[in-house]
C-alpha positions as CSV (number, residue, x, y, z in Angstrom):
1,X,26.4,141.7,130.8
2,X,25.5,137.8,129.6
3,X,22.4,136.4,131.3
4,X,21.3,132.8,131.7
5,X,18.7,131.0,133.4
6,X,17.1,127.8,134.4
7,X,14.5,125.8,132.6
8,X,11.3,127.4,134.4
9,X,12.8,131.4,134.8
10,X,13.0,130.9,138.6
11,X,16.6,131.0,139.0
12,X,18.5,133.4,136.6
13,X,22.0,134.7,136.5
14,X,24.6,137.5,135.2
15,X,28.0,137.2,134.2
16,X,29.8,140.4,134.4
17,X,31.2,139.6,130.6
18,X,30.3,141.2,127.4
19,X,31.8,138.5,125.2
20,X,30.6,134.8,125.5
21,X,32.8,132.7,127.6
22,X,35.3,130.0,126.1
23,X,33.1,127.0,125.8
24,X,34.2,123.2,125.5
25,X,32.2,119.7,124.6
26,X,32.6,117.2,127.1
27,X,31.4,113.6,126.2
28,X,32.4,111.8,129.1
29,X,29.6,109.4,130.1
30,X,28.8,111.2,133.5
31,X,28.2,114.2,131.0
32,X,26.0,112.0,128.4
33,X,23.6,111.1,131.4
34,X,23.7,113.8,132.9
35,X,22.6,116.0,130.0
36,X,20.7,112.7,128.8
37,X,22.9,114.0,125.4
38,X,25.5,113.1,123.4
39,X,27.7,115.3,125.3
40,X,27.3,118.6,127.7
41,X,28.4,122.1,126.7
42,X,30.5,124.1,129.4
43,X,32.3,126.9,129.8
44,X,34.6,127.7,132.6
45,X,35.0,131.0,134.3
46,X,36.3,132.5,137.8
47,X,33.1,132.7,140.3
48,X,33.3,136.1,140.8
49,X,32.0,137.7,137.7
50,X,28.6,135.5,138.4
51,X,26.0,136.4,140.2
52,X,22.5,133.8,140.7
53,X,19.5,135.3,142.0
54,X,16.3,133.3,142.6
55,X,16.0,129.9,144.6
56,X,19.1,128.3,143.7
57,X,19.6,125.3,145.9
58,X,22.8,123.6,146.3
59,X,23.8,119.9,146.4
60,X,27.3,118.0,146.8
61,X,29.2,114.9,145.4
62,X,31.7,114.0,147.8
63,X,34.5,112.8,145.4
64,X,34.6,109.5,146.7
65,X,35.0,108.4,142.9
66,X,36.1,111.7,141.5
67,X,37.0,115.6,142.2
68,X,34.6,116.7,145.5
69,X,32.1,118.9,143.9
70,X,29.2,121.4,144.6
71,X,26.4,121.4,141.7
72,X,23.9,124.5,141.6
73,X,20.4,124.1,140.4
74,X,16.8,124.9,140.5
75,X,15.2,123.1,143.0
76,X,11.6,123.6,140.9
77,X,12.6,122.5,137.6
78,X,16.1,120.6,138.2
79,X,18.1,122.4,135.9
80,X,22.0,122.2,136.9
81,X,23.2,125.8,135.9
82,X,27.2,125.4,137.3
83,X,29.4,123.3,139.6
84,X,32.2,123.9,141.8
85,X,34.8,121.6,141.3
86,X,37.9,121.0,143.9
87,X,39.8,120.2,140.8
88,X,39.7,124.0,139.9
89,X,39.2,126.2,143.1
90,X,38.0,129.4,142.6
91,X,36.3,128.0,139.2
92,X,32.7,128.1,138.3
93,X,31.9,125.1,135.6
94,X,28.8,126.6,133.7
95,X,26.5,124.8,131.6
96,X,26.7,126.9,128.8
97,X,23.4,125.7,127.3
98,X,21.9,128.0,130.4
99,X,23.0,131.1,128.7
100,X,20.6,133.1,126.8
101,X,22.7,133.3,123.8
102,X,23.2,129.7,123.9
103,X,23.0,129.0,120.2
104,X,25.9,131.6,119.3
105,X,28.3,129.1,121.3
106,X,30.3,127.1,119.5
107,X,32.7,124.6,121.5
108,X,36.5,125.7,121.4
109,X,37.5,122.6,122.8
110,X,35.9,118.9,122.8
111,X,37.0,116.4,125.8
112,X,36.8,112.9,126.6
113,X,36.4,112.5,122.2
114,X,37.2,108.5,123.6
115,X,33.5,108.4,124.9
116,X,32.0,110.5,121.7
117,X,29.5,108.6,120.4
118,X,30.1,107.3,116.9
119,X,27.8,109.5,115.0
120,X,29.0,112.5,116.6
121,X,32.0,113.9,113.5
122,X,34.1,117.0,115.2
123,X,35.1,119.6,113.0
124,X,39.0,118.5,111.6
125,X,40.2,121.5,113.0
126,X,38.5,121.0,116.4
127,X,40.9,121.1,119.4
128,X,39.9,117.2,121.0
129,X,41.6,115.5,124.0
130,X,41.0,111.4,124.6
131,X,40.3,112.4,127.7
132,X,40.3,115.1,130.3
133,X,43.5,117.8,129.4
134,X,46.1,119.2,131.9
135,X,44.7,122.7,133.3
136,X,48.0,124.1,130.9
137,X,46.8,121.5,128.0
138,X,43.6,122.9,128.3
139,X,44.4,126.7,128.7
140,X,46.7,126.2,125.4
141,X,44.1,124.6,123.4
142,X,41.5,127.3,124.6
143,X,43.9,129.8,123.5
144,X,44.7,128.2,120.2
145,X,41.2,128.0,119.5
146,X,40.4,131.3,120.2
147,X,43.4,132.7,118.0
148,X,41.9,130.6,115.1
149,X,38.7,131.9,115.2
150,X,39.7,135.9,115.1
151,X,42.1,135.5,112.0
């Protein structure tokens, strides 16, 4: 079971996983102030494995600009632990850096590399995407990843 929590301990969750998710850099701008970062560190799973207990509160983005989303958070501290995206139904977008084993994660996958900042050098092997991949682009360079890193 992989835990995670907020910033304060007063909303935590479980992922019903033993093995860290697939995690991938963004560096899109929205992600660079959101995280107030160089980029944000996510991993994408189904919903149902996850399970938040504690005051979660909820907010929405209507999409107006982008894909309609729903953003979970604590309302004490104002950590954003996941997001609903209507770009993915069924999807839960976690911010990995939530996880307790956070420093074991190591991106599969960077996106939007054409709003990296210049300092930022990715790996030459790195998977890395202008900007945001197909759902099949993405799956295949998740996947190519991950076949990299057990041989």
């Amino acid at each position: 079971m992989l835990r995670g929590r907020c910033r304060c301990g007063a909303v935590t969750y479980q992922i019903a996983l033993e093995d860290l998710p697939a995690s991938y850099a963004c560096h899109c701008e929205d992600c660079q102030t959101w995280s107030g970062s160089a980029f944000a560190l996510h991993a994408m799973l189904p919903e149902s494995p996850i399970c938040f207990q504690g005051a979660a509160t909820t907010f929405a983005l209507n999409g107006a600009e982008r894909a309609a989303s729903e953003h979970i958070g604590c309302e004490a501290c104002m950590t954003r632990l996941a997001n609903r995206n209507s770009a993915v139904p069924g999807m839960l977008i976690l911010r990995a850096g939530t996880l307790v084993r956070s420093r074991e994660i190591e991106p599969y996958v960077h996106i939007w590399t054409s709003r990296k900042q210049p300092w930022i050098a990715l790996p030459a092997s790195a998977q890395a995407f202008h900007r945001t991949p197909t759902p099949a682009e993405f799956q295949a360079a998740v996947a190519t990843a991950a076949e990299g890193r057990r041989t």
